[in-house]
N, C-alpha and C positions, 0 to 999 in steps of 0.2 A: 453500640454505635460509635463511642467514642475513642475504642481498637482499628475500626476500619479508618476514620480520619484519619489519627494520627500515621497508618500505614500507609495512607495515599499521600502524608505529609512526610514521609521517611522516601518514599520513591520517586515522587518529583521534585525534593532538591534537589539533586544534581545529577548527572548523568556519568556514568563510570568512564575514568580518565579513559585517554586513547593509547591503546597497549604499546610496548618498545616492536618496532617492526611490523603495524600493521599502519594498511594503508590506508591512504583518506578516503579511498571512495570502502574499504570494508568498516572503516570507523562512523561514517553517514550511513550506509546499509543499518548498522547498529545501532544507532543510532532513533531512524526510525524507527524499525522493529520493537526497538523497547518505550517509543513514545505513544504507540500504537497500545502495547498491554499496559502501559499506566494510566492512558487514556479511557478504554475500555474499565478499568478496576475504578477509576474515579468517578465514572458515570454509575455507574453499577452501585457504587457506595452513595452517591446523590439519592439516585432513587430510591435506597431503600429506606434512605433520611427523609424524604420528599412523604414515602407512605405512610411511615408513623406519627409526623404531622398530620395529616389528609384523616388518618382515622382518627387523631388522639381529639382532633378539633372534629368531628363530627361525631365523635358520643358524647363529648361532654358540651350538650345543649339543654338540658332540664334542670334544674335545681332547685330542689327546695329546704335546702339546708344552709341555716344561719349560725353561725358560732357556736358550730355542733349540733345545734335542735334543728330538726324537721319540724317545718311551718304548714299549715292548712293556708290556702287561698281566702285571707280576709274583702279585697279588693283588689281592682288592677287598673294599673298606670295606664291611661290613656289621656290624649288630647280631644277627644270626643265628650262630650257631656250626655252621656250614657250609662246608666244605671240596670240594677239587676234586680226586680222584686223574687221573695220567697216565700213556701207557705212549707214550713214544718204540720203532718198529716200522721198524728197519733194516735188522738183520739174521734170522736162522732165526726158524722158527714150531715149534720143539722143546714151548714149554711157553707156547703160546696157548690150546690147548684147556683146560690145568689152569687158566690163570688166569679162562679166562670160566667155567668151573665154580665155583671157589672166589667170582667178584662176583656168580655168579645164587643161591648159598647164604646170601652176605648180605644177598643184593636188595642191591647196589650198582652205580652206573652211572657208568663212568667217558670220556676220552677218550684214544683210540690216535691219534696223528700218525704218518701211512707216508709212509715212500717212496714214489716211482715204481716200483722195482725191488721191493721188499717188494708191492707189489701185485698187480705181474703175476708174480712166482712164486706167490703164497700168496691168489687170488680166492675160493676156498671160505671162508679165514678173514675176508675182509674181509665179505662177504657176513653171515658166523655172526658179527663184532663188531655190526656194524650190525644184524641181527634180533633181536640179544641188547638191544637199546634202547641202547645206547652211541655215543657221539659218533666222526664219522671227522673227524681234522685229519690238514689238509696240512701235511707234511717234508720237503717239495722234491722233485724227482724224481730229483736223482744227488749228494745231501747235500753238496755243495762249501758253501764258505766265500760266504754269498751278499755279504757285501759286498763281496768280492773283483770283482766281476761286473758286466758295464754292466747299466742300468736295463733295456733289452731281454732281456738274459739274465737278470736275476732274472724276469721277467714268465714267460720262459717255461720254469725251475725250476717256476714255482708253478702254472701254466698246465697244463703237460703229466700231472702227476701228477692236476691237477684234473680233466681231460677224461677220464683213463682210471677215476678211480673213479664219475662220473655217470654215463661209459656202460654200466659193471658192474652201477651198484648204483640208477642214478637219483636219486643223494643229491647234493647240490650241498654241499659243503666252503665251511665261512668262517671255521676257524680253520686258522692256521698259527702252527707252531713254528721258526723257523730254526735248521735243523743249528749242532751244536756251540754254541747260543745265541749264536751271530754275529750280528751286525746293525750298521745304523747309520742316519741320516736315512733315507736311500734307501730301506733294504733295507724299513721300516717304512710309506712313502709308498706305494710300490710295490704290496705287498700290499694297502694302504688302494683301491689305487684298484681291484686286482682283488678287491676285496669281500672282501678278509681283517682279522681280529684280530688282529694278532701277540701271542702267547700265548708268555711265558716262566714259571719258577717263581721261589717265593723258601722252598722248601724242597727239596734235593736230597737223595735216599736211597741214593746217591753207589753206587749196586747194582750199577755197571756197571764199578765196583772188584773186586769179585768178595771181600770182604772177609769174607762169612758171612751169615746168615742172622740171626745175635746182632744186628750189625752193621749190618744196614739197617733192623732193628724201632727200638734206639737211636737211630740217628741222626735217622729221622724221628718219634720220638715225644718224643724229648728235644731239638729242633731249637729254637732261640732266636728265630726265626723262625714258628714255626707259633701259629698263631690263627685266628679267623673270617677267611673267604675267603681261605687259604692255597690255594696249587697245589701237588701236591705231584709232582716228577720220577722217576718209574722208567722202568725200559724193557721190554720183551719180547724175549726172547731172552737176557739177562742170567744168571748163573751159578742165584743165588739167589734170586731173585725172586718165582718163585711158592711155593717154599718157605716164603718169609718174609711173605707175602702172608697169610694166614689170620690169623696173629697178630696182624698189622700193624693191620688193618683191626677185628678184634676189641678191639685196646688201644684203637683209638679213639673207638670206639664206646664202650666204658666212662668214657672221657673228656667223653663227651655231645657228641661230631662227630656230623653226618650229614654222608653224602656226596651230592654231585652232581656230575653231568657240567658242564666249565668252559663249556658252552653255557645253562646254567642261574646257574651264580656271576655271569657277568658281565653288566655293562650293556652295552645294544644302542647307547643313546643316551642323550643329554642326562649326560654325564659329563665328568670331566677327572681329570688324574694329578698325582700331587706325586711329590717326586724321587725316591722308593725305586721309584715302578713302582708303586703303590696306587691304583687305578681307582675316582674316588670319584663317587658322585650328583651330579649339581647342586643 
């Protein structure tokens, strides 16, 4: 680009003197004529300076790369006091029906990430989260440690779990949580390219301690971390959990939270991350 400038800057200084013996009206003929093709070549070079802006600024609207690392979605920057509840779904479906009763009592809509194995034991409950209006994320389908894993094995962790709930449920999944909140470059690329979010929190309700019911309303409603577009980490199957659920959800709402599904919290596009993992607008 910087060839064509400088050639529109070599041809409109000056205009070639007026020859010994020609006249003034052939030296303005020439005049035009040659202001006409410099004219024409400098529009011509605008625009095609004009186009590599127009695209360079419209692919580059996603990022989730922080001084070199690729970051999962911890939270996100809003002016709304709006929050994101979760239910990591690994193990038993003991107290899924309690908990989708207690989020259709608050009208609350949250997201469950399964497994593969949690799927195919428990397709009634996947089916009853999803008709209940809640979000399905993918958990990988045999929760290993995904950065442990060649690029082809994370692909198909997130791949196989995805194909068994589209063809259960017809729901196409584009969040994922990696197991045990594992990751790294890869494991974040990887999903980016099969159409995932990588979705972690930055408030844990630490539930799957099995510490009480006291215990997990505290630690997420006194968490130093919680504020507009927190995510917040439970699980399903957990000791206490839906025990503690009524309250939980009740304290926050007195707090002036609403909640939604992190298919709602987060940006689709045109965003980037700063180093906590804070998913901000452009």
């Amino acid at each position: 680009m910087k060839k064509y400038i400088e050639k529109v800057k070599q041809l409109i200084r000056i205009f070639p003197p007026r020859q010994e013996g020609q006249s003034g009206e052939e030296y303005a003929k020439q005049r035009v004529i040659l202001g006409i093709k410099y004219g024409a070549f400098a529009l011509a070079a605008f625009a095609v300076l004009r186009g590599i802006l127009v695209v360079a600024g419209e692919s580059v609207t996603v990022s989730n790369s922080v001084d070199g690392r690729e970051l999962p979605i911890y939270c996100v920057e809003t002016q709304d006091k709006k929050i994101a509840l979760s239910f990591d779904a690994a193990w038993g479906n003991e107290d899924t029906a309690k908990i989708l009763e207690i989020l259709k009592k608050h009208d609350v809509h949250v997201t469950f990430f399964m497994t593969g194995g949690w799927v195919e034991s428990y397709p009634d409950d996947v089916k009853a989260i999803l008709a209940a209006g809640h979000d399905l994320g993918n958990h990988s389908e045999n929760h290993k440690n995904m950065s442990q894993l060649s690029d082809e094995e994370k692909k198909e962790e997130l791949m196989q779990v995805h194909t068994k709930v589209q063809e259960l449920t017809g729901y196409d999944m584009f969040l994922f949580r990696p197991p045990y909140g594992d990751y790294d470059n890869a494991v974040v690329n990887v999903a980016k390219d099969c159409g995932y979010y990588t979705i972690q929190w930055d408030v844990d309700s630490l539930d799957w301690k099995d510490y009480g019911v006291d215990s997990i309303i505290k630690t997420v409603t006194q968490h130093k971390h919680l504020g507009n577009g927190s995510i917040i980490l439970c699980h399903n199957g957990a000791k206490y959990t839906a025990q503690a659920l009524d309250t939980l959800i009740a304290t926050l709402k007195n707090e002036g939270y609403t909640f939604v599904p992190i298919s709602e919290l987060i940006y689709r596009d045109k965003y980037h991350m700063n180093h906590e993992g804070r998913q901000i607008k452009n």
